[in-house]
LUMMAR-837327 format. One record per residue: residue number from 1; y, z, x of N, C-alpha, C in turn. Coordinates in steps of 0.1 Angstrom, whole numbers, plus 5000, padded with zeros to 4 digits. Each point is the difference from the previous one (the first is absolute). Example, Ala and Ser with C-alpha at 12.3 -4.5 7.8 and 13.67 -1.06 7.14 Angstrom:
+-----+------+------+------+------+------+------+------+------+------+
:   i :  n_y :  n_z :  n_x : ca_y : ca_z : ca_x :  c_y :  c_z :  c_x :
+-----+------+------+------+------+------+------+------+------+------+
:   1 : 4943 : 5078 : 5132 : 5012 : 5000 : 4991 : 5012 : 5000 : 5009 :
:   2 : 5011 : 4993 : 4996 : 5011 : 5000 : 5009 : 5011 : 5008 : 4992 :
+-----+------+------+------+------+------+------+------+------+------+
END
This chain:
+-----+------+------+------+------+------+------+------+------+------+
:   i :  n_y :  n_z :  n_x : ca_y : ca_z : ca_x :  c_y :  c_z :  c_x :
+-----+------+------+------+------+------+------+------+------+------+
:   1 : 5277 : 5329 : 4875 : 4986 : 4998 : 5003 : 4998 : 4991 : 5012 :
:   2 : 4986 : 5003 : 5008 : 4999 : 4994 : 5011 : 4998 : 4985 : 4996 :
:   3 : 5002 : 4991 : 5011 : 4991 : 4985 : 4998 : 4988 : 5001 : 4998 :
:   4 : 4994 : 4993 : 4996 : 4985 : 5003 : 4999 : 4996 : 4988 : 5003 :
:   5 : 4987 : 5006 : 5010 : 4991 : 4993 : 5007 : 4992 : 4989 : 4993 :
:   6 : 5002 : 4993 : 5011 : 4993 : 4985 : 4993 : 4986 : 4997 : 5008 :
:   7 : 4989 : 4995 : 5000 : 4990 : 4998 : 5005 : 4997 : 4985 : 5005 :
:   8 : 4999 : 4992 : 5009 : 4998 : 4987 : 4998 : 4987 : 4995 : 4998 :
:   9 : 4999 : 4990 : 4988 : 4986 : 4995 : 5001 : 4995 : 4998 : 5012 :
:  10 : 4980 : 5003 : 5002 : 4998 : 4995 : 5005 : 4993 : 4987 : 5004 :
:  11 : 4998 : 4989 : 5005 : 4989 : 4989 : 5002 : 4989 : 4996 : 5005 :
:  12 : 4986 : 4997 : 4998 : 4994 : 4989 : 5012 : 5003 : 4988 : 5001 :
:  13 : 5001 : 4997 : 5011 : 5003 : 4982 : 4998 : 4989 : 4999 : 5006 :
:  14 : 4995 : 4988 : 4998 : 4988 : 4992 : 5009 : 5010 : 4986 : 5011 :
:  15 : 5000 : 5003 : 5007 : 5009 : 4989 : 5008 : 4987 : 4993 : 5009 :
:  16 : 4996 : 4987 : 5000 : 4999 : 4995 : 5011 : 5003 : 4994 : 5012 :
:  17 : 5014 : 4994 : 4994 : 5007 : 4997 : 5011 : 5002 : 4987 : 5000 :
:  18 : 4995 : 4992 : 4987 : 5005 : 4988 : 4996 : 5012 : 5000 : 4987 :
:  19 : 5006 : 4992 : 5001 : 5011 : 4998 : 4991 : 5003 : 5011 : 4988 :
:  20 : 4985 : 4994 : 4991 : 5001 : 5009 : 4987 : 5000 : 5014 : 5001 :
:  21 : 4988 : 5003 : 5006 : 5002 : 5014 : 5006 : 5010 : 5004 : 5007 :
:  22 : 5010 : 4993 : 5009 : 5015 : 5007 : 5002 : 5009 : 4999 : 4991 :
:  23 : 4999 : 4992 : 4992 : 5010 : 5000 : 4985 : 4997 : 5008 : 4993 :
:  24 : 4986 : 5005 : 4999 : 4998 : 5010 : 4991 : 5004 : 5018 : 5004 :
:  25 : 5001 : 5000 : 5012 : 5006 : 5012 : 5004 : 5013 : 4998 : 4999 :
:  26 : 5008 : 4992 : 5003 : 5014 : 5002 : 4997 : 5006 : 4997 : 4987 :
:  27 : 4992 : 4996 : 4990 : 5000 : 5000 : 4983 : 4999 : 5015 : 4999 :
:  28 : 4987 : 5009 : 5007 : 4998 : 5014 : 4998 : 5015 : 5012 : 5001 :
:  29 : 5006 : 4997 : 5016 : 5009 : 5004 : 5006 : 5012 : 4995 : 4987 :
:  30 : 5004 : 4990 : 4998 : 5011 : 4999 : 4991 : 4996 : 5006 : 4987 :
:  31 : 4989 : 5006 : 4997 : 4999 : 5001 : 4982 : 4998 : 5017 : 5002 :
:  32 : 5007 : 5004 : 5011 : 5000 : 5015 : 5004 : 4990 : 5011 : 5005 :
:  33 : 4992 : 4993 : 5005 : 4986 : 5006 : 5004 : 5000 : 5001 : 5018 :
:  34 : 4999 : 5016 : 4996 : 4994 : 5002 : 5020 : 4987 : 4992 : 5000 :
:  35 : 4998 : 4989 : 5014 : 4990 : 4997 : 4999 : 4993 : 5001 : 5010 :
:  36 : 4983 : 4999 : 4994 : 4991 : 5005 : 5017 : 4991 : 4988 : 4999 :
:  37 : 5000 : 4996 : 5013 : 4996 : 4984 : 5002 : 4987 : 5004 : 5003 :
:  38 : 4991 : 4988 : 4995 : 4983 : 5004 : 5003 : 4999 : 4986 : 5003 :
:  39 : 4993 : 4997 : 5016 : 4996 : 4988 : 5000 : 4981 : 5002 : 5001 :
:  40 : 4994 : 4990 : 4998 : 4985 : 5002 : 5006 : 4995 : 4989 : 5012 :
:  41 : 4994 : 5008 : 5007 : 4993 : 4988 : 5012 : 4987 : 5005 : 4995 :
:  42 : 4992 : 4985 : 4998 : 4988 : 4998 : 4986 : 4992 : 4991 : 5010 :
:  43 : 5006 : 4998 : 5015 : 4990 : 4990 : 5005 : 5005 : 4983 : 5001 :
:  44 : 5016 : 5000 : 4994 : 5002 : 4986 : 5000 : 5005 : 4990 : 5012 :
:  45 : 5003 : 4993 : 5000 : 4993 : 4986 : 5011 : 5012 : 5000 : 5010 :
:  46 : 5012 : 5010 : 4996 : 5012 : 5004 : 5009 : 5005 : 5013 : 4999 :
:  47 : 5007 : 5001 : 5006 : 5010 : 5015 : 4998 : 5012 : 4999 : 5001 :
:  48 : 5006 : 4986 : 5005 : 5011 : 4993 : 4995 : 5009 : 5009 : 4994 :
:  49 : 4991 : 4999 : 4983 : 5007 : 5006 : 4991 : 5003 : 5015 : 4997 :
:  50 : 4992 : 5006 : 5003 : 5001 : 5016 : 5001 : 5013 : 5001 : 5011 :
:  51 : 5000 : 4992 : 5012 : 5011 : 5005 : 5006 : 5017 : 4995 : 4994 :
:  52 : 4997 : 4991 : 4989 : 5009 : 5000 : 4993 : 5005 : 5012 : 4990 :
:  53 : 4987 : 5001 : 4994 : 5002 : 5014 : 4988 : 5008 : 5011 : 5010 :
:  54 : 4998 : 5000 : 5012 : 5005 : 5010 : 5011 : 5013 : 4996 : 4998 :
:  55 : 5006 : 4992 : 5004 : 5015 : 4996 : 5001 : 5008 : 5000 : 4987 :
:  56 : 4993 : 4995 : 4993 : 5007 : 4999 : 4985 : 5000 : 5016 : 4990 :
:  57 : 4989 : 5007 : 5001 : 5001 : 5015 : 4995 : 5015 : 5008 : 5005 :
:  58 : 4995 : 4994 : 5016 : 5017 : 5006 : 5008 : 5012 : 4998 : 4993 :
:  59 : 4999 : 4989 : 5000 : 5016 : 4990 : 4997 : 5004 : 5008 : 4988 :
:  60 : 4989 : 4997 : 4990 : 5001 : 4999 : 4986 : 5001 : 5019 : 4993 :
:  61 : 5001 : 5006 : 5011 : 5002 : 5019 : 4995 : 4986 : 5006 : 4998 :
:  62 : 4988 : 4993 : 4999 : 4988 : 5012 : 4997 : 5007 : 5013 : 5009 :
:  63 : 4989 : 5007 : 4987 : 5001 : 5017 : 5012 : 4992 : 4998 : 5003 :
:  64 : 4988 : 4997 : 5000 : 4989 : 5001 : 5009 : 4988 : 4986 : 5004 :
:  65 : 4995 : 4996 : 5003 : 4992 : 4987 : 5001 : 4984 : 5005 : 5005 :
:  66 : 4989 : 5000 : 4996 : 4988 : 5000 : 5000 : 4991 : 4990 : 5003 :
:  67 : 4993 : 4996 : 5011 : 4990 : 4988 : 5002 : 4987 : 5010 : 5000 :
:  68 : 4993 : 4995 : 4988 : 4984 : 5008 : 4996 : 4993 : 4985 : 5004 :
:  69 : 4986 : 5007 : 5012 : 4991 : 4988 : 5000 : 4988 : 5002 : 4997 :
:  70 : 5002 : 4984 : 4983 : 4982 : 5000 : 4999 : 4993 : 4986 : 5000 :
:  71 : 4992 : 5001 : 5013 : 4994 : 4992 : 5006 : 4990 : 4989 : 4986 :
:  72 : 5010 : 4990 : 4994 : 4990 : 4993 : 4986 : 4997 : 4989 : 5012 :
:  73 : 5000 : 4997 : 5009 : 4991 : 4994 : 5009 : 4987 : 5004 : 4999 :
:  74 : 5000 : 5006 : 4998 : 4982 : 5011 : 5000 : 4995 : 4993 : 4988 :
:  75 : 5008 : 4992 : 4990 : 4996 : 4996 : 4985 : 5001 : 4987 : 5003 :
:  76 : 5011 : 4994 : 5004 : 4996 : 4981 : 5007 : 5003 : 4998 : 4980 :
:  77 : 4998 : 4986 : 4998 : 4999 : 4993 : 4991 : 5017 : 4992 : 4997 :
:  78 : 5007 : 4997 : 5010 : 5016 : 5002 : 4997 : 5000 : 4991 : 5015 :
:  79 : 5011 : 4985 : 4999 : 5004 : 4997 : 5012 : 5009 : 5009 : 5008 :
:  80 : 5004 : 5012 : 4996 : 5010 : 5006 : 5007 : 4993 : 5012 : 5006 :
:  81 : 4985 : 5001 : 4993 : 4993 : 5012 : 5005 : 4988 : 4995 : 5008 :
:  82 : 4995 : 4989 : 5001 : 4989 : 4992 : 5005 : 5002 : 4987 : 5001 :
:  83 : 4991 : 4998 : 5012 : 4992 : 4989 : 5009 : 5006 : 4983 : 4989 :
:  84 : 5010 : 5003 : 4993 : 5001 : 4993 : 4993 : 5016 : 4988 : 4999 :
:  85 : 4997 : 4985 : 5001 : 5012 : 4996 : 5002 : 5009 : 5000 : 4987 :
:  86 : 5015 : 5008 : 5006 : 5009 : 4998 : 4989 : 5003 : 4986 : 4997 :
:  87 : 5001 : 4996 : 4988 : 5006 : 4985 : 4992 : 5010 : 4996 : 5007 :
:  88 : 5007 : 4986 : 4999 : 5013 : 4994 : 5006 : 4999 : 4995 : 4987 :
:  89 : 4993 : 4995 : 4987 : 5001 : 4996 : 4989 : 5001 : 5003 : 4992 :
:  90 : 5006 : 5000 : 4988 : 4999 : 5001 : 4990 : 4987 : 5007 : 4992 :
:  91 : 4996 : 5008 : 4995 : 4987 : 4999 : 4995 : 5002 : 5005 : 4985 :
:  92 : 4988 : 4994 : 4994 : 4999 : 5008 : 4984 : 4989 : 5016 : 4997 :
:  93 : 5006 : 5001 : 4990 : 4992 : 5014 : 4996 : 5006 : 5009 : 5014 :
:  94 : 4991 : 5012 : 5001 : 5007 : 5014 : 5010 : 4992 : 4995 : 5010 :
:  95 : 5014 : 4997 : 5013 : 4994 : 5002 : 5009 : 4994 : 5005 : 5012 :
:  96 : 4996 : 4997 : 5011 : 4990 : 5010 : 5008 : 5012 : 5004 : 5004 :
:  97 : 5015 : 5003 : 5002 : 5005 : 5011 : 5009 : 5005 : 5011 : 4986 :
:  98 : 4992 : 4998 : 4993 : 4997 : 5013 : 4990 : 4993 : 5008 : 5005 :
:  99 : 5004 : 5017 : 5001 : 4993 : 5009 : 5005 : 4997 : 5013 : 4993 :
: 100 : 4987 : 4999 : 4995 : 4990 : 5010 : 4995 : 5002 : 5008 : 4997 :
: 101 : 5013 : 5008 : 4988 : 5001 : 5014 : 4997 : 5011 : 5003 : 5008 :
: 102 : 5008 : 4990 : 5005 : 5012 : 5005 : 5008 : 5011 : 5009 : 4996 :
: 103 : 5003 : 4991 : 4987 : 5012 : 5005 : 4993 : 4995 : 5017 : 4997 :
: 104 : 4987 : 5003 : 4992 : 4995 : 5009 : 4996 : 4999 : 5011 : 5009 :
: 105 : 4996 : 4998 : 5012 : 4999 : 5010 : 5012 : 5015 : 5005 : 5007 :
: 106 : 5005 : 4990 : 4995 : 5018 : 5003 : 5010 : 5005 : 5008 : 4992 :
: 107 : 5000 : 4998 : 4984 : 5007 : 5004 : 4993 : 4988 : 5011 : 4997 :
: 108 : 4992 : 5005 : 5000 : 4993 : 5014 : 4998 : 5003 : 5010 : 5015 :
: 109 : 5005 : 4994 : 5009 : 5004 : 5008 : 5011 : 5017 : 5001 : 5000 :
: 110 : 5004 : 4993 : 4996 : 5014 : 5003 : 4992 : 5000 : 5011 : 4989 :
: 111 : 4992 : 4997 : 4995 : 5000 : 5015 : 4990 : 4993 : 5014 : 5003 :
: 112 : 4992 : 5003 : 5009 : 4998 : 5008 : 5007 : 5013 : 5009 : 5011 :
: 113 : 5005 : 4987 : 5001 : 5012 : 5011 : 5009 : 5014 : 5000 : 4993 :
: 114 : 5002 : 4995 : 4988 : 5005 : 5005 : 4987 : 4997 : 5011 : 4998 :
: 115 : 4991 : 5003 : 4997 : 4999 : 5015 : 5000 : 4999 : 5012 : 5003 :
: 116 : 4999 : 4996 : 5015 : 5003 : 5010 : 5010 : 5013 : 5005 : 5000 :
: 117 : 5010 : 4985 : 5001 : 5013 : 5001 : 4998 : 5009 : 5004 : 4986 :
: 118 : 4993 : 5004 : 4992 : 5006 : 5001 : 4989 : 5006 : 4989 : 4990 :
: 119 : 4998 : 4990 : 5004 : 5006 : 4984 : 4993 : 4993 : 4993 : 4993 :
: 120 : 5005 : 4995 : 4991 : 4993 : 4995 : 4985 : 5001 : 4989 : 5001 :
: 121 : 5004 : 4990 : 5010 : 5005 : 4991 : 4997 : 4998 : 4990 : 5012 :
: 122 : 4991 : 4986 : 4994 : 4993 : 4993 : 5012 : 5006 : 4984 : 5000 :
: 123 : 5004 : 4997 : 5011 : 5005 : 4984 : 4998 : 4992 : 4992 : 5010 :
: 124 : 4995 : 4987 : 4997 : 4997 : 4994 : 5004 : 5004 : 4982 : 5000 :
: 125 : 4995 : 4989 : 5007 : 5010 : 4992 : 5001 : 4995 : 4988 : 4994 :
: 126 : 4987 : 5002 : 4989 : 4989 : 4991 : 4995 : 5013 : 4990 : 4990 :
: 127 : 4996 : 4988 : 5001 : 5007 : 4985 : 4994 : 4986 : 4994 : 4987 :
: 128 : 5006 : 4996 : 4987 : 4991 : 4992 : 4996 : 5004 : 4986 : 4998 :
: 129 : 5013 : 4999 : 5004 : 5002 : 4983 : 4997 : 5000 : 4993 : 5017 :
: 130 : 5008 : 5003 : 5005 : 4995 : 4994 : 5016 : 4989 : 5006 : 5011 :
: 131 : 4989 : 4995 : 4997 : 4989 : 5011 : 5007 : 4989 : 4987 : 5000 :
: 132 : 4990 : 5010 : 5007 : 4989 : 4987 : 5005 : 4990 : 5004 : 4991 :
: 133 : 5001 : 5007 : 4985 : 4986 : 5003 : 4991 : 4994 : 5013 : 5000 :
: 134 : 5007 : 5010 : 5010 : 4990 : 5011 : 5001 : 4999 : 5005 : 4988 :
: 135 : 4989 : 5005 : 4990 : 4997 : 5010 : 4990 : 5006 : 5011 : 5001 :
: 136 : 5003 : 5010 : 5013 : 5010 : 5012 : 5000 : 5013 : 4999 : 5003 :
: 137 : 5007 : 4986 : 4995 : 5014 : 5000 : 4999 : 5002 : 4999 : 4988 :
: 138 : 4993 : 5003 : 4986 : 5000 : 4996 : 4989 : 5012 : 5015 : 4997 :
: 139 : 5007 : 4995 : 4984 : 5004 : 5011 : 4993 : 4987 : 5012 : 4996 :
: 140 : 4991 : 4991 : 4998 : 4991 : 5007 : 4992 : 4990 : 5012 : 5009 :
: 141 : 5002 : 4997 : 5017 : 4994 : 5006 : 5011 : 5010 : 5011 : 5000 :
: 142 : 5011 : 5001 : 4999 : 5009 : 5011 : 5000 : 5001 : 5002 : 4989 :
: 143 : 5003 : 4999 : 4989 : 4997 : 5009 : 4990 : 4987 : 5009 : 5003 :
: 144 : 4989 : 4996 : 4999 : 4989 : 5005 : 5004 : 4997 : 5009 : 5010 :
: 145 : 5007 : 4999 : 5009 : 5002 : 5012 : 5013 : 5005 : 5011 : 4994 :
: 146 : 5012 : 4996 : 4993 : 5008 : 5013 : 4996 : 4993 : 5011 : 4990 :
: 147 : 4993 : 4988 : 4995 : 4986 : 5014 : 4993 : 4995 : 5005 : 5005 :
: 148 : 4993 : 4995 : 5011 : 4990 : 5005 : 5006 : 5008 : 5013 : 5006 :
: 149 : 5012 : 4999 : 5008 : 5004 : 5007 : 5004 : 5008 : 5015 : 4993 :
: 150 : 5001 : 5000 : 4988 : 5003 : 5007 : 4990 : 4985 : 5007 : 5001 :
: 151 : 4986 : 4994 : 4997 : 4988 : 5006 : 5001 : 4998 : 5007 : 5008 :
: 152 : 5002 : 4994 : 5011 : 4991 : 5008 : 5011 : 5007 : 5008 : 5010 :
: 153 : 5008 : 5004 : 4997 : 5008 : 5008 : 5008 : 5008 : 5013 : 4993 :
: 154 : 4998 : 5011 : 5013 : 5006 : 5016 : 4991 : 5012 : 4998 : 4996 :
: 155 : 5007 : 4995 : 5005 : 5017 : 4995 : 4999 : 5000 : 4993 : 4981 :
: 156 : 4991 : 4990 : 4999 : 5001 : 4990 : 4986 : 4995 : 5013 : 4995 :
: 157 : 4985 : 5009 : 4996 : 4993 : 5007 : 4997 : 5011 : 5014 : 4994 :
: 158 : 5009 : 5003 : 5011 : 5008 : 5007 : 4997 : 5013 : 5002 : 4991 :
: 159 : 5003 : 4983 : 4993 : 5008 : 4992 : 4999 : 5011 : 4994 : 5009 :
: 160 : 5001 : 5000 : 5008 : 5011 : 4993 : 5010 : 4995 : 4988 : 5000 :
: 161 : 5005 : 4995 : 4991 : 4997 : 4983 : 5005 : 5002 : 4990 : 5007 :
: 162 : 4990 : 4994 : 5005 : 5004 : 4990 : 5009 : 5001 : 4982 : 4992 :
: 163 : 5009 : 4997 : 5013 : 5009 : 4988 : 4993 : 4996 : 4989 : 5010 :
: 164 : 4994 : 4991 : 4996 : 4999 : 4989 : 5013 : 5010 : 4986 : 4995 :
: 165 : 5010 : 5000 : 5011 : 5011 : 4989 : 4998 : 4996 : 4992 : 5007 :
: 166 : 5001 : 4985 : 4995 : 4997 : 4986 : 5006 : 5014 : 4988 : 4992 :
: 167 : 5009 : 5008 : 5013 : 5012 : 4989 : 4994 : 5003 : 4991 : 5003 :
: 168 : 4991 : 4991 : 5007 : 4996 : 4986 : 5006 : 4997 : 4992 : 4987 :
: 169 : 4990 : 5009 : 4993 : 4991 : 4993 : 4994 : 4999 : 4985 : 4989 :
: 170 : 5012 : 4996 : 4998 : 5003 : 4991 : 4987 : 5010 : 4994 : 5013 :
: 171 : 5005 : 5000 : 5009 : 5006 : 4990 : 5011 : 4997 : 4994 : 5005 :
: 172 : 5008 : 4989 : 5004 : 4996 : 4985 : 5008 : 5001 : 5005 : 5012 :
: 173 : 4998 : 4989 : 5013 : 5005 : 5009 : 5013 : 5010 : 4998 : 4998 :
: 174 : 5011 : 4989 : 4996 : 5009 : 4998 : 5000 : 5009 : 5013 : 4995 :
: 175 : 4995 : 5006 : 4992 : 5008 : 5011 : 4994 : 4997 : 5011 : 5008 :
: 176 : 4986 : 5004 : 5008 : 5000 : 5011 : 5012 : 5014 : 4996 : 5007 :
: 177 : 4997 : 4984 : 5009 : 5010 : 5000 : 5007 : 5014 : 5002 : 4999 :
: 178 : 5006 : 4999 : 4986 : 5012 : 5008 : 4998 : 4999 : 5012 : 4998 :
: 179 : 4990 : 5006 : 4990 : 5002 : 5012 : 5000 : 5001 : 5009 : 5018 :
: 180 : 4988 : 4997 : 5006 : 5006 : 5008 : 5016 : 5011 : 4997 : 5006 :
: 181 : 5007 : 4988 : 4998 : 5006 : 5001 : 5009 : 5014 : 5010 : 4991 :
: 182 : 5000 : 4995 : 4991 : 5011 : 5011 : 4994 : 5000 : 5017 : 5002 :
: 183 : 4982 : 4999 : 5003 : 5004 : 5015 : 5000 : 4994 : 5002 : 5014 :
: 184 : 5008 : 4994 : 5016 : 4999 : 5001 : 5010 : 4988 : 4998 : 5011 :
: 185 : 4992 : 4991 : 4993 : 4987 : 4997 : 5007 : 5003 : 4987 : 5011 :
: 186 : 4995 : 5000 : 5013 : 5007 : 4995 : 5010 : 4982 : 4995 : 4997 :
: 187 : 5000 : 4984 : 4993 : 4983 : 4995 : 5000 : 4999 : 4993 : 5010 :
: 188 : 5008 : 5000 : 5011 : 4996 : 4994 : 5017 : 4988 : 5009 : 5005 :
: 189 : 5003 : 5016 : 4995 : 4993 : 5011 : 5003 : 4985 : 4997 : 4999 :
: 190 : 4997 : 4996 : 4987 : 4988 : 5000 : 4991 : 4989 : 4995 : 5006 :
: 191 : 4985 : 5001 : 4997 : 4993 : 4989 : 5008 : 4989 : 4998 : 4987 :
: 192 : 5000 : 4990 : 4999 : 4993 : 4992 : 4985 : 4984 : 4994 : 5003 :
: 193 : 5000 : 4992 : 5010 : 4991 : 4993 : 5003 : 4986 : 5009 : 5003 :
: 194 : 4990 : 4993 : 4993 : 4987 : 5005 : 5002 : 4991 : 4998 : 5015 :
: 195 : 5009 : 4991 : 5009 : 4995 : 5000 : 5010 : 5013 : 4996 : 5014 :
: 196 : 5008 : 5012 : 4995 : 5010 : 4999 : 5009 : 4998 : 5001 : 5015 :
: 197 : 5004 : 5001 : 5012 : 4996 : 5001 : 5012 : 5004 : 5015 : 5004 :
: 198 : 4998 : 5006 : 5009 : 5003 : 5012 : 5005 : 5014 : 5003 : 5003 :
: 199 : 5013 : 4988 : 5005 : 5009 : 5003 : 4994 : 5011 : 4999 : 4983 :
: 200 : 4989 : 4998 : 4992 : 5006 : 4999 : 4985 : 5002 : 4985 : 4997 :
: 201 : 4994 : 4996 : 5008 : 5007 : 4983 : 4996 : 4988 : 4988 : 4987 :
: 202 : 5006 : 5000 : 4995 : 4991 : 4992 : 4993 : 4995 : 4987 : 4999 :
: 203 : 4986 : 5000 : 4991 : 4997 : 4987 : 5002 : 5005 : 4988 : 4994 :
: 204 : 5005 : 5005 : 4990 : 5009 : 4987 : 4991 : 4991 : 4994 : 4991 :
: 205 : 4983 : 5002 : 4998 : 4992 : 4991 : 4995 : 4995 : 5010 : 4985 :
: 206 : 4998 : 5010 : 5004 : 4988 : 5010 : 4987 : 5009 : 5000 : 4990 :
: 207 : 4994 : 5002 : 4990 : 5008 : 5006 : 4984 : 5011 : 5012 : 5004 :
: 208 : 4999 : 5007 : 5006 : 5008 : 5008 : 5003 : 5012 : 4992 : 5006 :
: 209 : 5005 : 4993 : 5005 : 5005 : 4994 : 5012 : 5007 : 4988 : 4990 :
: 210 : 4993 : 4990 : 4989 : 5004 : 4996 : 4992 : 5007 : 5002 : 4984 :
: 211 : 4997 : 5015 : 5001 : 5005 : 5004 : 4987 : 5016 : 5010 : 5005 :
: 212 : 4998 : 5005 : 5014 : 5009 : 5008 : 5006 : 5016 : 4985 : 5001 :
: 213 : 4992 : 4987 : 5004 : 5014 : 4993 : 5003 : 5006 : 4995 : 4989 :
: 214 : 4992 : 4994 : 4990 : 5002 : 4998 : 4984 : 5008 : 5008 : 4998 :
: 215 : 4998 : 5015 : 5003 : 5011 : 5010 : 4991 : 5010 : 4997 : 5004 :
: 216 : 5004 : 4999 : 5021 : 5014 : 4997 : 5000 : 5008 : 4986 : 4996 :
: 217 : 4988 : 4991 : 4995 : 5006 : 4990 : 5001 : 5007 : 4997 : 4985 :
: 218 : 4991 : 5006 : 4991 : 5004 : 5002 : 4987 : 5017 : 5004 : 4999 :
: 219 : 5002 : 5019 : 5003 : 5007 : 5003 : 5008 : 5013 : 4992 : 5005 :
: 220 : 4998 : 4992 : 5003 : 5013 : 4997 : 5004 : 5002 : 5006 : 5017 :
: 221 : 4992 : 5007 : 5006 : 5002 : 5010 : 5009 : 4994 : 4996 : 5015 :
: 222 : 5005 : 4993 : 5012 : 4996 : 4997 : 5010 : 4983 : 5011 : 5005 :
: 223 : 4988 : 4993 : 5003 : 4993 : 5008 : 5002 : 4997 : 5007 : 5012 :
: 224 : 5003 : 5013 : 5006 : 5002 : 5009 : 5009 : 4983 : 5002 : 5008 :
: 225 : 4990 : 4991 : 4992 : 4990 : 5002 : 5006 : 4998 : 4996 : 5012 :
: 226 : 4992 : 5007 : 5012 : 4999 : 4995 : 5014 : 4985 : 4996 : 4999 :
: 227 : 4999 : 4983 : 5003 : 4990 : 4993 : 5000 : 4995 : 5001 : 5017 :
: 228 : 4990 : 5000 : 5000 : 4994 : 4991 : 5012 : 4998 : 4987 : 5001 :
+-----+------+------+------+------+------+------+------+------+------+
END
């Protein structure tokens, strides 16, 4: 008898181009999945990071990498989408660089081209224990997608079901940061900061910037971040 043909899963990843989001593609890549990188330019306050998702898709094996742009500038209500100063402090409850249906829009255009592609299967790089409060980093936000997307789509309708992975989600950064680097993430690459500068360099002040160095410092792990 012949060998018989094997098929490789396939993936969306949502990559930004910060840490989580490059850990989460190469968690994708080691757990056997062809993967197709989706980043979004939504209007945010750099591109820093997208030209990271650029480098890191590369490194990290995507077959393919996608930048879809949707201008939530045009919606404002977000320090990262409007006229608005990002925090250097601490704040309580969700803060303003929470942005309006983000998770929801990325990950519904992730699943759109799941389907074109034939792939059942969506990862993204949402955190509920080291995070700044957003409501769509919850378990309960991805459970919830994965219905929806079972619902509303010919693929779920047809039975092929779709699977949304968030294997961040119950980690510290401390534990991202080992987990990438074990599975080959070069986080010098990365760009984290909500208001990094045009060459990737960060500011060292926002939640992003303080939750990013905590992880390496937890970690045990010199941090690779380039500060201005």
């Amino acid at each position: 008898m012949g060998a018989e043909l094997t098929t490789t899963p396939r993936a969306v990843v949502l990559v930004s181009g910060g840490m989580d989001s490059v850990a989460t593609l190469a968690i994708a890549r080691a757990r056997g999945f062809d993967c197709y990188a989706l980043s979004v330019d939504y209007g945010q306050r750099h591109h820093a990071e997208l030209d990271a998702a650029k480098r890191n898709t590369a490194k990290l094996g995507a077959i393919a990498h996608k930048i879809v742009h949707i201008d939530l500038r045009m919606l404002g209500g977000s320090a990262l989408t409007d006229d608005i100063a990002v925090p250097e402090a601490p704040t309580s409850g969700i803060p303003v660089t929470y942005v309006p249906a983000r998770n929801t829009i990325m990950l519904a255009v992730a699943l759109g081209w799941a389907e074109v592609l034939g792939a059942h299967d969506l990862f993204c790089g949402v955190n509920a224990v080291d995070y700044s409060g957003y409501p769509d980093c919850r378990p309960e936000f991805i459970r919830a997608f994965e219905q929806l997307a079972n619902l509303a789509t010919k693929a779920g309708v047809e039975g092929q079901r779709f699977s949304v992975h968030a294997p961040l989600m119950a980690m510290s950064k401390a534990d991202i940061v080992r987990a990438g680097l074990a599975h080959g993430v070069d986080f010098s690459t990365t760009v984290s900061c909500y208001q990094a500068d045009g060459d990737g360099r960060a500011c060292g002040r926002c939640d992003a910037c303080r939750l990013r160095r905590q992880g390496f410092d937890d970690a045990g792990v010199p941090d690779p971040t380039h500060y201005r």
